[in-house]
C-alpha positions in Angstrom: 42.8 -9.6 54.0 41.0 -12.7 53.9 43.4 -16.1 54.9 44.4 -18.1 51.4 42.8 -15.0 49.3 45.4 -12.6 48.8 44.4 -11.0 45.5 40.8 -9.7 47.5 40.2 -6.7 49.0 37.2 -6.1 50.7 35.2 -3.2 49.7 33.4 -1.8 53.1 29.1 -1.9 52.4 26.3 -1.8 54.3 24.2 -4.7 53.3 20.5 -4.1 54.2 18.8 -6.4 56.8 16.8 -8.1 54.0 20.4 -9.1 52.4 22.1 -10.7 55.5 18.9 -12.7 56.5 19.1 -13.8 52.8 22.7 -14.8 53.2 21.9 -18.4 53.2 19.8 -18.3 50.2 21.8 -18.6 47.0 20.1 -20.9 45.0 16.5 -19.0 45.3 18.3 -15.6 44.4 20.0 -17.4 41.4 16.9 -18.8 40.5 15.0 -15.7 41.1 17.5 -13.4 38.6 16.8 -16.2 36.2 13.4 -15.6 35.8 13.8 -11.9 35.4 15.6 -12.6 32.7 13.2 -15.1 31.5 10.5 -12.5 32.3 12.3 -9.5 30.1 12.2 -11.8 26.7 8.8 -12.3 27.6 8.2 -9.1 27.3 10.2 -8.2 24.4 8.5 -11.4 22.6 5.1 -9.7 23.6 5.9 -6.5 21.8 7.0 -8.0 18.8 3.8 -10.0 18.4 2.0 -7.5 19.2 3.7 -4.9 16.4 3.4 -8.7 14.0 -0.4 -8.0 14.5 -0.4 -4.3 14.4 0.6 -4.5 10.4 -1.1 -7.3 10.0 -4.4 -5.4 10.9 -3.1 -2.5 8.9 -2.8 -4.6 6.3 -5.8 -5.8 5.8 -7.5 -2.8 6.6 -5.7 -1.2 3.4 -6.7 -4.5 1.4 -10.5 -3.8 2.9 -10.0 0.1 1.7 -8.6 -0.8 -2.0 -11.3 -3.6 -2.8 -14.1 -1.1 -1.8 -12.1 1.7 -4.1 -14.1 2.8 -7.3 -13.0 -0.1 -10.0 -14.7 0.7 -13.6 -16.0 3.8 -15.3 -19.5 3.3 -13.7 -18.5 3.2 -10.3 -16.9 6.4 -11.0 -19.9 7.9 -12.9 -21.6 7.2 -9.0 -19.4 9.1 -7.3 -20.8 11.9 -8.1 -23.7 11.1 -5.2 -23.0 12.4 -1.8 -23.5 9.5 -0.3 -20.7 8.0 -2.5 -18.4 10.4 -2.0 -19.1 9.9 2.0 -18.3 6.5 2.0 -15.6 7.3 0.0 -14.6 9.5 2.7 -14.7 7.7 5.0 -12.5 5.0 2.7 -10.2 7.6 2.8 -9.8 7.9 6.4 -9.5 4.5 7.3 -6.4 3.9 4.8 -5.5 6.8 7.6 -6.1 5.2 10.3 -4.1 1.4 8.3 -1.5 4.0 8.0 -0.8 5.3 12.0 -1.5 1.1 13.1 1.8 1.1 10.6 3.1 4.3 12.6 2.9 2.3 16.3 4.8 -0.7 14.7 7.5 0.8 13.7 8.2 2.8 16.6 7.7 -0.1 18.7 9.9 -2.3 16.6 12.6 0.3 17.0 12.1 1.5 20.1 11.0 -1.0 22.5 12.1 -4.4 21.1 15.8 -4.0 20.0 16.2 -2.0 23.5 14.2 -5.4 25.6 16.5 -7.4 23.6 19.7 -5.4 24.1 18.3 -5.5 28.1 18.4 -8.9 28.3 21.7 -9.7 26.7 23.2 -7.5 29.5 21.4 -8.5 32.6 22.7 -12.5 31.3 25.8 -11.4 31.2 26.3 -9.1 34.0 24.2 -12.5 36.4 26.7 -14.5 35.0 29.4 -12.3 36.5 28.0 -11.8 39.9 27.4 -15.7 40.1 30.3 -16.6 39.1 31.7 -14.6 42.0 29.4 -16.1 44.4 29.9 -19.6 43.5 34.5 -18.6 43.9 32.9 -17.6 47.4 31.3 -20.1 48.5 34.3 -22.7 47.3 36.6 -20.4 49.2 34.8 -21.0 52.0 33.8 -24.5 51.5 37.7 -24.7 51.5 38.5 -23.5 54.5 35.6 -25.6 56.4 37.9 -28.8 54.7 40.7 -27.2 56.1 39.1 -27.0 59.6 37.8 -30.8 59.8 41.3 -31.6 59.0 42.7 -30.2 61.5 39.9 -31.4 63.8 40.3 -34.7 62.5 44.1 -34.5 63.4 43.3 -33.4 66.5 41.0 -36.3 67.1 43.3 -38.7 66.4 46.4 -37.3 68.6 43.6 -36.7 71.7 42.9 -40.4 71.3 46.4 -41.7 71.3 47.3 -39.2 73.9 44.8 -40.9 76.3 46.1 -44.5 75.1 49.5 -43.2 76.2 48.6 -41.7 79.1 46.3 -44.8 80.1 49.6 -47.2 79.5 51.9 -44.8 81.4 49.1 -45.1 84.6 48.8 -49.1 84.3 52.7 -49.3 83.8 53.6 -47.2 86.7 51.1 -49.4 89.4 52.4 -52.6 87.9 55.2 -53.5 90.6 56.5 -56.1 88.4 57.6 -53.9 85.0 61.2 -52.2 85.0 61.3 -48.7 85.6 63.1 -48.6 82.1 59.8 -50.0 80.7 57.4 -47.0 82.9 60.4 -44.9 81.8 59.5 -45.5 78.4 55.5 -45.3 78.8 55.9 -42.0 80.6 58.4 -40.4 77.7 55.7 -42.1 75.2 52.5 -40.3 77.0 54.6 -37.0 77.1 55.0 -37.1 73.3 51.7 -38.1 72.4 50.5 -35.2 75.2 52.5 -32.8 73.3 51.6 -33.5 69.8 47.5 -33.1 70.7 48.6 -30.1 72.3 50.1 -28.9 69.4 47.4 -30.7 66.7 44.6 -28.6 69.4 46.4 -25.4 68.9 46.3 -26.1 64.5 42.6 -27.0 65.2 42.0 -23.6 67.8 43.8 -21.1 64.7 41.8 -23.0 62.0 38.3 -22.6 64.0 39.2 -18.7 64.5 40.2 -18.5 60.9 37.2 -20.8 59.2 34.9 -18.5 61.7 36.2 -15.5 60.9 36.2 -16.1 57.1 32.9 -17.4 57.7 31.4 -14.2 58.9 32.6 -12.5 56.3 31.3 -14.5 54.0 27.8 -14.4 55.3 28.3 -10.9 56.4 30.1 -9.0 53.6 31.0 -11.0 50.8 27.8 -12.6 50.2 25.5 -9.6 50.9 28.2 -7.5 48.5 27.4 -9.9 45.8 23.4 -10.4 46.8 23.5 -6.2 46.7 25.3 -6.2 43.0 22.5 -9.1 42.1 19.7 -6.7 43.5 21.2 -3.2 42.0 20.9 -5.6 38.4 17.8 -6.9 39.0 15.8 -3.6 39.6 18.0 -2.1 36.6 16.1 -4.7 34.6 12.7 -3.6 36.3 13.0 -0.2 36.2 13.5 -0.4 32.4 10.8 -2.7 31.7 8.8 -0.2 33.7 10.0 2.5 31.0 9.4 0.1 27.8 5.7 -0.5 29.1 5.3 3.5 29.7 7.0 3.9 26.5 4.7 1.5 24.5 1.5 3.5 26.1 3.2 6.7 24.6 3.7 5.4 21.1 0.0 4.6 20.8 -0.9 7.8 22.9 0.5 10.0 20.0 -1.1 8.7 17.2 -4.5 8.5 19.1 -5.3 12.3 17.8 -4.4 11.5 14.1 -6.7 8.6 14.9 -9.6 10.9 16.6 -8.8 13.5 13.5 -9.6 10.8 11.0 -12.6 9.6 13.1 -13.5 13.2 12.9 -13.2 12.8 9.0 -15.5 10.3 9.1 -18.4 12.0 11.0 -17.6 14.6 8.8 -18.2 12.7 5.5 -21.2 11.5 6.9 -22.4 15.4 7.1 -21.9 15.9 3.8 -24.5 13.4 2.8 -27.1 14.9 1.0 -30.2 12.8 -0.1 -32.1 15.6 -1.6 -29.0 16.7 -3.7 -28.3 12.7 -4.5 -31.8 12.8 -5.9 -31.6 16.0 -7.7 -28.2 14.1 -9.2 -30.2 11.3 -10.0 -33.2 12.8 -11.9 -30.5 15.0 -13.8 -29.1 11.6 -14.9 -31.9 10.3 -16.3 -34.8 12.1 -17.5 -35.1 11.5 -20.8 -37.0 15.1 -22.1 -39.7 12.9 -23.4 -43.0 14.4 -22.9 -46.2 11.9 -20.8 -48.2 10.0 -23.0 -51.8 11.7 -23.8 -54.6 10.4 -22.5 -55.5 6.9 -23.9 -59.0 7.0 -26.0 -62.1 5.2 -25.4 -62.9 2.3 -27.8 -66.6 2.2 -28.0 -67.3 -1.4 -29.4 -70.7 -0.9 -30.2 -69.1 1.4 -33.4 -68.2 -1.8 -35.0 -71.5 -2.9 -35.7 -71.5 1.0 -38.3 -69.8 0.9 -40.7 -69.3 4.3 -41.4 -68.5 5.1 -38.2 -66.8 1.9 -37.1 -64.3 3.1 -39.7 -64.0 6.9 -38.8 -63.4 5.9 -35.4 -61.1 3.1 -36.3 -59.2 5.9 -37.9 -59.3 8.3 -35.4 -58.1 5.8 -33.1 -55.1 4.4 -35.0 -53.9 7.9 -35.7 -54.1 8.5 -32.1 -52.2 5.3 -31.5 -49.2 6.4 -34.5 -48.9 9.6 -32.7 -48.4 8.1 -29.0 -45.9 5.9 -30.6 -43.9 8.8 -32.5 -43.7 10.9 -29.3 -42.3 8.1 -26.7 -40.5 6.4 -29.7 -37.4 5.1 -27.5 -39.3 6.1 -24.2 -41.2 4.6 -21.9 -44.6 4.0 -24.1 -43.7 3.3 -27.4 -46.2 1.0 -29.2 -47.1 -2.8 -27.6 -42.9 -4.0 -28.3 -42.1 -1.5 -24.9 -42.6 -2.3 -21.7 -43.0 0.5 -18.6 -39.8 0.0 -16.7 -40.4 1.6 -13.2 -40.9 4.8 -13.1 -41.1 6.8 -16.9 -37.9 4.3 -17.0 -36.1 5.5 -14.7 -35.1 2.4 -12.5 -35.3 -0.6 -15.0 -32.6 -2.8 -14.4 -32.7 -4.0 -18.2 -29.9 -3.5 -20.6 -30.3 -0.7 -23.0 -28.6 -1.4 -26.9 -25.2 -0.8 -27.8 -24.6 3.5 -27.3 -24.3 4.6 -30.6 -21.9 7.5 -32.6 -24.0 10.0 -32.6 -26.1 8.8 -29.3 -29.0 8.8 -31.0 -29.9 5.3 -29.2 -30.4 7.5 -25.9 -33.3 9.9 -24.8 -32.8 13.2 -26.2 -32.0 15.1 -23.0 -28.9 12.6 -22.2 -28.1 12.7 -25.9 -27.2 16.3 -25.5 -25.6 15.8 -22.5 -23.0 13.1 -24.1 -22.9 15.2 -27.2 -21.8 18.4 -25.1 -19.3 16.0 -23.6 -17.7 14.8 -26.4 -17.6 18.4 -27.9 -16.2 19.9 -25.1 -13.5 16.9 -24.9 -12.4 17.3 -28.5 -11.7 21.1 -27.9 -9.9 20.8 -25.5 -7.8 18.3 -27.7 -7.8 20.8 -30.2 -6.3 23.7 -28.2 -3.6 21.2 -26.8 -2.5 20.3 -29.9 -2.5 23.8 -31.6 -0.7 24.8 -28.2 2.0 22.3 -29.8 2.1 23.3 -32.9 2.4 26.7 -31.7 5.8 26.0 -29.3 6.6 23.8 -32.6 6.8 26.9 -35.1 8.4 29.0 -32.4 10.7 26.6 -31.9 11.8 26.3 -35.6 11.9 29.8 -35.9 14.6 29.8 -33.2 16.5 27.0 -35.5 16.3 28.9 -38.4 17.6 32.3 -36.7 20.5 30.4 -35.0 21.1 27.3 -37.1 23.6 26.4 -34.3 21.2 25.2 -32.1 19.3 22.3 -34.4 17.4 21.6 -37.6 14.6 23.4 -38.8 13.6 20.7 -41.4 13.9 18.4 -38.5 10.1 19.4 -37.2 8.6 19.8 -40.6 7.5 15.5 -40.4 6.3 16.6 -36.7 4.3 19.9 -37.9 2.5 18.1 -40.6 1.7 14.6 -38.2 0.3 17.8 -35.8 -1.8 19.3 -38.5 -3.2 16.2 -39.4 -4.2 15.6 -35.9 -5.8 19.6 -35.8 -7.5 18.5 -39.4 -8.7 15.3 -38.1 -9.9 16.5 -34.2 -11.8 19.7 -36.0 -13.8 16.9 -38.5 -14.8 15.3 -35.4 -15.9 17.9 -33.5 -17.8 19.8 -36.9 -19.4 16.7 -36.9 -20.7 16.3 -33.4 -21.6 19.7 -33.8 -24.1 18.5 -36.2 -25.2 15.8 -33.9 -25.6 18.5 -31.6 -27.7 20.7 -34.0 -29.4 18.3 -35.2 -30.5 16.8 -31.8 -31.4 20.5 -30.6 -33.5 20.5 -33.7 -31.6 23.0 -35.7 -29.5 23.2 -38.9 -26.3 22.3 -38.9 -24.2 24.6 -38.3 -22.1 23.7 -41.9 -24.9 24.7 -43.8 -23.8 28.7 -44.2 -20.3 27.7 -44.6 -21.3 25.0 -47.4 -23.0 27.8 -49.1 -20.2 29.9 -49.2 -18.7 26.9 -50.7 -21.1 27.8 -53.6 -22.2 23.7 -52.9 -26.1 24.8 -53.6 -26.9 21.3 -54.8 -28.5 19.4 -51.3 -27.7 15.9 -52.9 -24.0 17.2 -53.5 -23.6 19.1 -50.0 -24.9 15.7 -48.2 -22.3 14.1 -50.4 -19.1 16.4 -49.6 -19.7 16.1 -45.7 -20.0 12.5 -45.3 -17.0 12.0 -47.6 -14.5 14.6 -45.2 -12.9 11.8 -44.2 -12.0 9.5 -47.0 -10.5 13.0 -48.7 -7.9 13.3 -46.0 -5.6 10.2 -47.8 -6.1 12.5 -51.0 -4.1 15.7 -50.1 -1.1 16.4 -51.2 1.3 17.9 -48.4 3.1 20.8 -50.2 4.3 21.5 -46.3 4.3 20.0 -43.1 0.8 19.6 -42.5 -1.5 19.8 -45.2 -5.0 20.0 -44.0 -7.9 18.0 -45.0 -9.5 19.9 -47.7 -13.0 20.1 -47.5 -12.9 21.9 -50.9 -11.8 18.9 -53.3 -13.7 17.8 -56.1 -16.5 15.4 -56.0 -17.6 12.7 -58.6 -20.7 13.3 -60.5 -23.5 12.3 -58.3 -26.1 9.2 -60.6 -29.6 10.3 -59.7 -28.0 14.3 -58.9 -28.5 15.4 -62.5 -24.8 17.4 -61.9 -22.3 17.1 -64.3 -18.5 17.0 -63.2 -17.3 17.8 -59.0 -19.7 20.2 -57.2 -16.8 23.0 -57.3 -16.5 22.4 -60.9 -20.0 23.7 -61.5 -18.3 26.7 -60.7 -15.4 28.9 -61.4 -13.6 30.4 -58.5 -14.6 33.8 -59.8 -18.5 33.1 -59.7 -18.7 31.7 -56.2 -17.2 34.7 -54.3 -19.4 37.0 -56.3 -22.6 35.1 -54.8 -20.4 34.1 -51.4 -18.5 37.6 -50.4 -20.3 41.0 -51.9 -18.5 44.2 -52.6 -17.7 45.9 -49.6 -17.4 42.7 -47.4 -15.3 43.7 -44.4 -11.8 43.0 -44.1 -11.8 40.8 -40.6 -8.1 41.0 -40.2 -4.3 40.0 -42.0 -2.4 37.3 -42.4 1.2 35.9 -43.9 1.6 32.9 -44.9 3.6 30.5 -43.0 4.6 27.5 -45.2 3.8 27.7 -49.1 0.5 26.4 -50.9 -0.5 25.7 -53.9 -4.0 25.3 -54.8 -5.1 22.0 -56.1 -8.8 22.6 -56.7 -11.5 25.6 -57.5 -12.1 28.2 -54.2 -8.8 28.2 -52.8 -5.6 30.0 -53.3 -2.0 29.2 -53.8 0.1 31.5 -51.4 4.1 31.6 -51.1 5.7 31.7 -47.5 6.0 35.2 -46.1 3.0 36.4 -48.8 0.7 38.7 -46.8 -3.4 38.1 -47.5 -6.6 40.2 -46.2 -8.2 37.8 -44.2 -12.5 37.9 -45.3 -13.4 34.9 -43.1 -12.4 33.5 -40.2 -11.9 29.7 -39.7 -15.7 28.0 -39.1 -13.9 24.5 -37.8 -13.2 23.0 -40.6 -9.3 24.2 -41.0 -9.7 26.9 -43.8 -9.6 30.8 -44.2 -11.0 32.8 -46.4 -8.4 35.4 -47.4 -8.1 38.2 -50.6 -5.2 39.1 -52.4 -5.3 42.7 -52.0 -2.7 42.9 -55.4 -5.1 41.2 -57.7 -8.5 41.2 -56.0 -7.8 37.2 -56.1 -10.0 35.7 -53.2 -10.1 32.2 -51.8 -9.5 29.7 -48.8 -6.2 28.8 -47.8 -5.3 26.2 -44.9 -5.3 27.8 -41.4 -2.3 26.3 -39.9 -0.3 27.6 -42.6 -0.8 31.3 -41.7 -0.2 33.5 -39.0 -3.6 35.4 -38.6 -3.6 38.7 -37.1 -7.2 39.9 -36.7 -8.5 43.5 -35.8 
């Protein structure tokens, strides 16, 4: 037990040799605990600028990937080149790489900064403890070095009055002229004073053993105990700074192969270039099909001065000239108005006119190309709308077997907006079918239908396709979906010489004799769907769930050709309003 501190008990240790020669040195360990602690927000302030930088670079990076990403149609149209799609690649993988910069951030923000923060809370807070302790300590032993010098001082004072006393009781006792009541008094005087320093030097002796003894423990156990608590705390808080800096290397160790994959990526893309497929790409883009200008006459001047011959060759030469023209006409050469742009046109960097319906602005090789396009885009309209219409009718049949479950009527509004969208999609693609014909030099490919059509006239055909469209308003929808009939009646052409609508010429009768011989094979069956009534000459009223022989098969421009078997009776009906069942 340690004098004056009851509530103590010493705990036995071993304090190192480094520890007790330390004993004196308080403030430099204090200080030295404060700037660990100083040291481990350091740290953790490190780490989080460093994961403030880590997005930040991933951030721009992604903004660098997105404003180098395709932006229009025509950038698009150039990714087709290998070189293109390489860089885009490569785009790719460095969004990657934006991505696993994100990746160390995060785990550093979670793993490495809360835990450096939650560190240095705890080392404040377990120094401010162990000083606390060290500073109770020392003021316990600052306490009893006050309580020594008070006793010393005591002691002091009664040595000094003793030898007074003593010194008065001497003189007293060789003065022959005092009383020996008076040396009496000296000597009893001196004997006090000798016995109180006696006493004060026995206080002082116990307080010296006690302030000594307290006083090796203090620089012996107490001390070191609290120096040792101090040093245990203080390589705590290094060991786990040790452990976030190894722990930082590992976060940006494991995304290194993700970053080496994507790197990979990258020298990959650039493998995939191709230049001779890139310029393979690049004269499929552009030649035009034109053929190279003939070889350019020679003008002999000296002609001019014969007549005859001045003008045959004059001729000659302009007919040369008219024939150039014709063939390059939209080409490279094509009269003294067109300019040679690079190479047959190739590379010019001027703008070329406003692309037209029909394409016919372009060269004739990438007018087919466009036309094919736009053909192949409409069908594919076509077969997702009839796909539609088909779950549509499938779906109303279910209605009308269990009534329960909804409203048959309810889709007729959405089966006839469907058919109008079939009626309209197959005009447009009949008509760039034409284009198409037309470009490849061919007829087009209405002509045989037309004919069946028993619309001989060329003046009234011409008429009846170009007006397809403002027909559609015209039709009457007897069910949901009427579709554009390409069979209605046409006013009398002024310069045609016809009289009355090109199916008017005829009777229904007389146009399948000349349109479907005897004997024409039977292609198939078909019921009808919905109920029609026919509003013009060639087609056929039907009533729902009538059954038909079907003659003809749909050319693309929404109608059948079907026979009733009953009467002979033989016209088109709409397509979408049977259900065709062919052989």
């Amino acid at each position: 037990m340690i004098p004056g501190r009851s509530d103590v008990i010493l705990v036995p240790m071993k304090p190192s040799s480094l520890l007790r020669q330390m004993k004196d040195q308080y403030d430099n360990v204090a200080s030295h605990t404060q700037k660990g602690i100083d040291f481990c927000e350091r740290f953790g302030q490190f780490v989080k600028e460093r994961c403030q930088i880590e997005v930040k670079y991933a951030g721009e990076l992604k903004k660098l990937v997105k404003k180098y990403q395709p932006a229009n149609k025509k950038e698009d149209e150039e990714s087709a080149f290998s070189v293109v799609q390489g860089f885009l690649a490569m785009l790719k993988e460095v969004h990657d790489i934006a991505g696993q910069h994100e990746l160390i951030s995060e785990n550093m923000a979670s793993s490495v900064i809360k835990e450096v923060l939650s560190l240095a809370h705890e080392v404040k807070q377990e120094r401010k403890k162990h000083l606390q302790e060290a500073q109770k300590l020392q003021q316990q032993l600052n306490l009893s070095i006050q309580q020594l010098d008070k006793c010393k001082g005591k002691y002091e004072k009664a040595f000094k009055e003793m030898e007074k006393a003593v010194d008065n009781y001497k003189r007293a006792d060789a003065d022959i002229n005092l009383s020996r009541a008076e040396v009496e008094k000296h000597k009893n005087t001196s004997h006090i004073k000798t016995q109180q320093c006696d006493e004060l030097k026995n206080d002082y002796a116990a307080q010296l053993q006690t302030t000594n003894k307290h006083q090796q423990e203090h620089y012996t156990v107490l001390m070191p105990q609290v120096f040792s608590q101090l040093q245990e705390m203080d390589e705590k808080r290094i060991t786990e700074l040790q452990r976030f800096i190894k722990e930082c290397g590992d976060i940006e160790r494991n995304v290194i192969p993700i970053i080496n994959t994507c790197i990979d990526g990258i020298h990959n893309a650039a493998n995939s270039v191709n230049p001779s497929k890139d310029s393979e790409l690049v004269i499929e883009k552009y030649k035009s099909g034109f053929q190279a200008p003939g070889d350019i006459p020679f003008e002999d001047l000296n002609q001019v001065f014969h007549g005859s011959d001045s003008s045959l060759n004059s001729s000659k030469s302009s007919t040369v000239n008219v024939s150039r023209t014709e063939t390059f006409k939209g080409g490279t050469v094509s009269g003294k108005n067109k300019k040679r742009g690079g190479l047959f046109g190739i590379f010019s960097s001027s703008k070329t006119d406003e692309t037209k319906e029909d394409f016919s602005n372009l060269p004739p090789t990438q007018r087919k190309k466009k036309l094919n396009k736009k053909i192949e885009e409409l069908r594919i309209a076509i077969a997702k709308e009839t796909a539609e219409r088909d779950g549509m009718i499938k779906m109303q049949e279910v209605y009308q077997q269990n009534p329960a479950l909804g409203d048959a009527s309810s889709l007729d509004k959405q089966l006839e907006e469907n058919a109008q969208k079939l009626d309209l999609l197959r005009q447009e693609c009949q008509k760039f079918e034409g284009y198409l014909a037309e470009a490849e030099g061919q007829g087009t490919p209405q002509s045989d239908r037309k004919k069946r059509n028993s619309m001989t006239d060329e003046s009234v055909t011409s008429r009846s396709t170009s007006d397809l469209g403002s027909m559609g308003s015209q039709q009457r929808a007897s069910a949901p979906g009427t579709p554009l009939q390409q069979h209605q009646s046409y006013n009398e052409s002024p310069d045609s010489g016809i009289q009355g609508n090109s199916r008017g010429q005829f009777d229904a009768q007389d146009s399948f004799e000349e349109d479907v011989p005897e004997g024409v094979p039977v292609l198939g069956v078909c019921v009808a769907v919905y109920p029609f009534e026919a509003t013009n000459d060639g087609s056929v009223s039907m009533a729902q769930g009538e059954q038909f022989s079907i003659i003809e098969t749909d050319q693309g421009d929404g109608w059948t050709l079907v026979r009733r078997e009953a009467t002979g009776e033989e016209g088109f009906v709409p397509t979408s309003y049977i259900e065709a069942t062919y052989y």
